[in-house]
C-alpha positions in Angstrom: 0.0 0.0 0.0 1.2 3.3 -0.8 2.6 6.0 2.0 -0.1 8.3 2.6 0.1 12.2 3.1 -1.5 15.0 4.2 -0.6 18.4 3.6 -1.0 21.0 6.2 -0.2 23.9 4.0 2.3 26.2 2.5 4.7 27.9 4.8 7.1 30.8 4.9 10.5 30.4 6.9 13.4 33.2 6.3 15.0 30.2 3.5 12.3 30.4 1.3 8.5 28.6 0.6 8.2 24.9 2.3 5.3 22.4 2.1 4.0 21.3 5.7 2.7 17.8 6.3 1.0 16.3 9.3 3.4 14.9 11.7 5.7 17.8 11.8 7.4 16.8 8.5 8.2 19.5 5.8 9.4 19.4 2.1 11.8 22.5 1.3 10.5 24.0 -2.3 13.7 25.5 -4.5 12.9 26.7 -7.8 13.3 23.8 -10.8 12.1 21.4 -8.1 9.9 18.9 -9.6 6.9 18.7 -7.4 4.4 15.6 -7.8 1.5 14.0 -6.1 -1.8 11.9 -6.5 -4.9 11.7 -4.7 -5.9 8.5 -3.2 -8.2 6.5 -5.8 -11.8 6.2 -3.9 -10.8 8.9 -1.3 -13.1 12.0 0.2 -11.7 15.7 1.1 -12.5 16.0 5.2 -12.7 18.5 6.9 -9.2 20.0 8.7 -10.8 20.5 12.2 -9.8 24.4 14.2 -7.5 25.8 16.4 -5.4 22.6 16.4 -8.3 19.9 17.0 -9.8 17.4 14.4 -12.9 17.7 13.5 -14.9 15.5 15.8 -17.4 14.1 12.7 -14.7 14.0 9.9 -16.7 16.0 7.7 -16.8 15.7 4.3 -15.7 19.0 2.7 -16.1 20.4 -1.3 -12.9 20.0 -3.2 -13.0 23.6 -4.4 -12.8 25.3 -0.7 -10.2 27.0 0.3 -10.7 26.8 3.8 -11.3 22.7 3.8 -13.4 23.2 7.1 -17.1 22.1 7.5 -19.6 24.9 8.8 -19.0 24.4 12.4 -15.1 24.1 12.4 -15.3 27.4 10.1 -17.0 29.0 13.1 -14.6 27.8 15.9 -12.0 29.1 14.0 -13.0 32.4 13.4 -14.0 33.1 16.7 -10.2 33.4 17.5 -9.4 35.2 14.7 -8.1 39.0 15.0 -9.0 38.9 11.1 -12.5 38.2 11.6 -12.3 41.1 14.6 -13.6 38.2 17.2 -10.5 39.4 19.5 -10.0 43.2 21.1 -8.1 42.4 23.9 -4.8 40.7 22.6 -2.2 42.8 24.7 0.4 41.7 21.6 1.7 44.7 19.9 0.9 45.2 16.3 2.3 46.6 13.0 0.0 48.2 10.6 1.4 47.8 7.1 0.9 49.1 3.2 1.7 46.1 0.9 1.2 46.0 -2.6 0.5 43.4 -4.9 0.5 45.1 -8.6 0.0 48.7 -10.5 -3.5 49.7 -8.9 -3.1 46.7 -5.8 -2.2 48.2 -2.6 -4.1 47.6 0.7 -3.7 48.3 4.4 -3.4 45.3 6.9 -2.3 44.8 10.8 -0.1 41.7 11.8 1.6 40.6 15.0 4.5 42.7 15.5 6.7 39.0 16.6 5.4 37.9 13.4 7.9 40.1 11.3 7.1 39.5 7.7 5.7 35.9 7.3 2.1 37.6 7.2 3.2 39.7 3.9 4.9 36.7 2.3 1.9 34.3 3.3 -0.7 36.9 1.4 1.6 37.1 -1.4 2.8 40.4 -1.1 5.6 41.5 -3.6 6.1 44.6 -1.7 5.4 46.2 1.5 6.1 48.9 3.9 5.0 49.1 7.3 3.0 52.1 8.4 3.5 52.1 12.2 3.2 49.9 15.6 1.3 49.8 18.8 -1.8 48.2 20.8 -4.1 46.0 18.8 -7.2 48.4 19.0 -4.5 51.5 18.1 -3.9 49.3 15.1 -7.5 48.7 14.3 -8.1 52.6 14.0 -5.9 53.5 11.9 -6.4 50.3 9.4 -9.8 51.9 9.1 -8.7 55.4 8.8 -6.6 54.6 6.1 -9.9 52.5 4.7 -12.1 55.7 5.3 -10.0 58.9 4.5 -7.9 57.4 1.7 -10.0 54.5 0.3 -7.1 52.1 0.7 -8.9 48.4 0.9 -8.3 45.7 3.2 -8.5 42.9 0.9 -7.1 41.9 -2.3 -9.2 39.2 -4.3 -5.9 36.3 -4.7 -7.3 35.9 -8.4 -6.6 39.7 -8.7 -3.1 39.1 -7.2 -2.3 36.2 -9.5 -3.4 37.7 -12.6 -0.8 40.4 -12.4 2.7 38.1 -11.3 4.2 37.5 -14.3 3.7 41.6 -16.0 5.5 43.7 -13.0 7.5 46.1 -13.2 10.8 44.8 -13.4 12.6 47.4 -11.0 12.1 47.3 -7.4 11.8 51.0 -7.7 9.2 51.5 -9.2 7.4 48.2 -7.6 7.6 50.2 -4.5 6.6 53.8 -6.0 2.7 53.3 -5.2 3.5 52.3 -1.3 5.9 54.9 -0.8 3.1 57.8 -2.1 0.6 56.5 0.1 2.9 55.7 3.0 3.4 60.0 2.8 -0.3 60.3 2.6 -1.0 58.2 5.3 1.4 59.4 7.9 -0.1 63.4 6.9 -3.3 62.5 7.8 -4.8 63.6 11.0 -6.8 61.5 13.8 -3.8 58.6 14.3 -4.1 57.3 17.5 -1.5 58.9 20.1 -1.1 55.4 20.9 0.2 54.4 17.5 3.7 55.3 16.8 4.6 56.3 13.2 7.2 54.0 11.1 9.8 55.1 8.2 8.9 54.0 4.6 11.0 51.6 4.3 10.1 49.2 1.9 10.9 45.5 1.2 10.2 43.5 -2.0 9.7 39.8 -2.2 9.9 39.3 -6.2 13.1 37.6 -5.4 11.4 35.5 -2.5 8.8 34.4 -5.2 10.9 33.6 -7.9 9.1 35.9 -9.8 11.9 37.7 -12.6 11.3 35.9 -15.8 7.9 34.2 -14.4 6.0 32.4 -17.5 2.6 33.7 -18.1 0.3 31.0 -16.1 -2.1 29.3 -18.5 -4.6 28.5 -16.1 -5.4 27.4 -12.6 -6.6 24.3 -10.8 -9.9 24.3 -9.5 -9.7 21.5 -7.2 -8.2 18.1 -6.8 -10.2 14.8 -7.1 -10.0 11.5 -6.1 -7.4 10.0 -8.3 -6.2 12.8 -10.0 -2.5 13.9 -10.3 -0.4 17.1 -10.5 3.5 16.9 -11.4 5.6 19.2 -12.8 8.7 21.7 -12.4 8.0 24.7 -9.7 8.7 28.2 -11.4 7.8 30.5 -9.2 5.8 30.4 -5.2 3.8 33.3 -3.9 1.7 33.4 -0.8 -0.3 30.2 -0.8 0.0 29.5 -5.0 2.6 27.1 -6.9 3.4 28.0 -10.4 4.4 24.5 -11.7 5.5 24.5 -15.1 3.8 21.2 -16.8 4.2 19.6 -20.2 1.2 22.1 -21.4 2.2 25.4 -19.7 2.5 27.2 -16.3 -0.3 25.8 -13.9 -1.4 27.9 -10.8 -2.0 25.6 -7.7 -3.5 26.6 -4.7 -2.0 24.5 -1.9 -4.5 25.7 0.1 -6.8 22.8 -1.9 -4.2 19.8 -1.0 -5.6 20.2 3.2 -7.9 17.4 4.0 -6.6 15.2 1.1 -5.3 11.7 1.4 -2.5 12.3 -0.7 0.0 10.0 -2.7 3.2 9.4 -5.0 2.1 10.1 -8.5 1.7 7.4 -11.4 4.2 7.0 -13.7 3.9 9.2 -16.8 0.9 10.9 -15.3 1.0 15.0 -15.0 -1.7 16.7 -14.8 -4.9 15.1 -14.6 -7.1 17.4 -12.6 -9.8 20.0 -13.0 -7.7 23.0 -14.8 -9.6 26.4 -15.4 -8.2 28.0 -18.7 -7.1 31.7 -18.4 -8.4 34.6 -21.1 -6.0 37.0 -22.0 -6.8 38.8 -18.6 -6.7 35.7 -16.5 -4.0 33.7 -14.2 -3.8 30.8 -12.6 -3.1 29.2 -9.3 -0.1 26.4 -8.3 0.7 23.3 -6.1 2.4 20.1 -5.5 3.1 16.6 -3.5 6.5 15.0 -3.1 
């Protein structure tokens, strides 16, 4: 019988993007790695559980969701979340950041301050400034003054972010140019918190992080994986939670945020890609991911 794994998700450490497995076991992704896995034949997509628990019915979950939890381990988990604003009274400080994902993509977020940047590189942000630090609810205010006064969002749709990778500017200069103006906006405006203290723009760009110079146009994205189905190919490029994995067709976007609550397995031999792929238009881009 063949070794079974599960993958817990993509993770950011300070040497680059590395696939997490239940267990505590990792796989470190380097660019030109082939990357390669199956689903188990006959197998079901069950729900991931919250906070650290399993979910106590091992509910079945759709293939195309993101999340992989059922309905009531969605709602555990969010009611921890400082995302979901389900927690004021975290005494952790907190950075309030501009990061920017294209010409037109810039939006202002908070994150842990011991965090550093593993929240920028797990959203997929090619550059990013912070803004200033201080109390969670200091934080908060001025995320939603920047929302208010200056229209800046707090959300960037991923398809938005993937649909841009491979057409940035190719100086870090002017990748950072749209931060920087709105960092000096920002700072100008009146109503921060007194509890918030003001941070340089100083920004920091992750195209080489990503693997992003010379990135191949991505052909399309897969939608979700299915029992027996199989993605292999050559990683090209990794941002936030995607794979670009060159195949014998074309650069393929994988979400490995679709692998969680698989049963997942060494690939056939000769078998590539054998899963639901959505096509891109001309204005499209696709999403990556991969089993070793």
């Amino acid at each position: 019988m063949a070794q079974v794994w599960r993958c817990s998700g993509l993770r950011w450490s300070a040497a680059g993007p590395v696939l997490a497995w239940a267990g505590g076991r990792s796989s470190a992704l380097t660019w030109g790695k082939r990357v390669a896995f199956g689903v188990a034949d006959g197998g079901v997509r069950t729900c991931v559980g919250a906070r650290g628990h399993a979910c106590p019915v091992r509910a079945v979950v759709p293939g195309r969701s993101t999340g992989a939890r059922c309905e009531e381990c969605a709602r555990l988990d969010r009611a921890h979340s400082v995302a979901a604003d389900t927690i004021a009274d975290d005494p952790r400080p907190y950075h309030v950041y501009l990061a920017w994902f294209g010409p037109g993509m810039t939006k202002v977020g908070i994150t842990a301050l011991e965090r550093g940047s593993a929240r920028l590189l797990e959203q997929g942000a090619v550059c990013f400034t912070w803004l200033g630090a201080g109390p969670l609810m200091a934080a908060r205010r001025t995320e939603e003054l920047l929302r208010a006064a200056l229209r800046v969002p707090d959300r960037i749709p991923y398809a938005d972010k993937r649909a841009v990778r491979a057409a940035l500017p190719r100086s870090a200069a002017e990748r950072a140019a749209e931060i920087e103006e709105l960092h000096g906006r920002a700072v100008a405006l009146p109503g921060w918190p007194d509890s918030l203290t003001p941070e340089p723009c100083r920004p920091v760009d992750h195209s080489e992080a990503f693997g992003l110079a010379d990135l191949p146009t991505a052909l399309g994205e897969v939608t979700e994986l299915v029992a027996g189905g199989v993605v292999s190919g050559r990683l090209a490029a990794a941002a936030g939670p995607d794979l670009h994995v060159e195949t014998g067709g074309g650069v393929v976007v994988v979400d490995t945020r679709l692998m969680t609550g698989w049963e997942l397995v060494p690939p056939g031999a000769g078998d590539e890609l054998t899963v639901p792929v959505r096509e891109y238009r001309q204005a499209d881009v696709g999403v990556q991911d991969g089993l070793f």
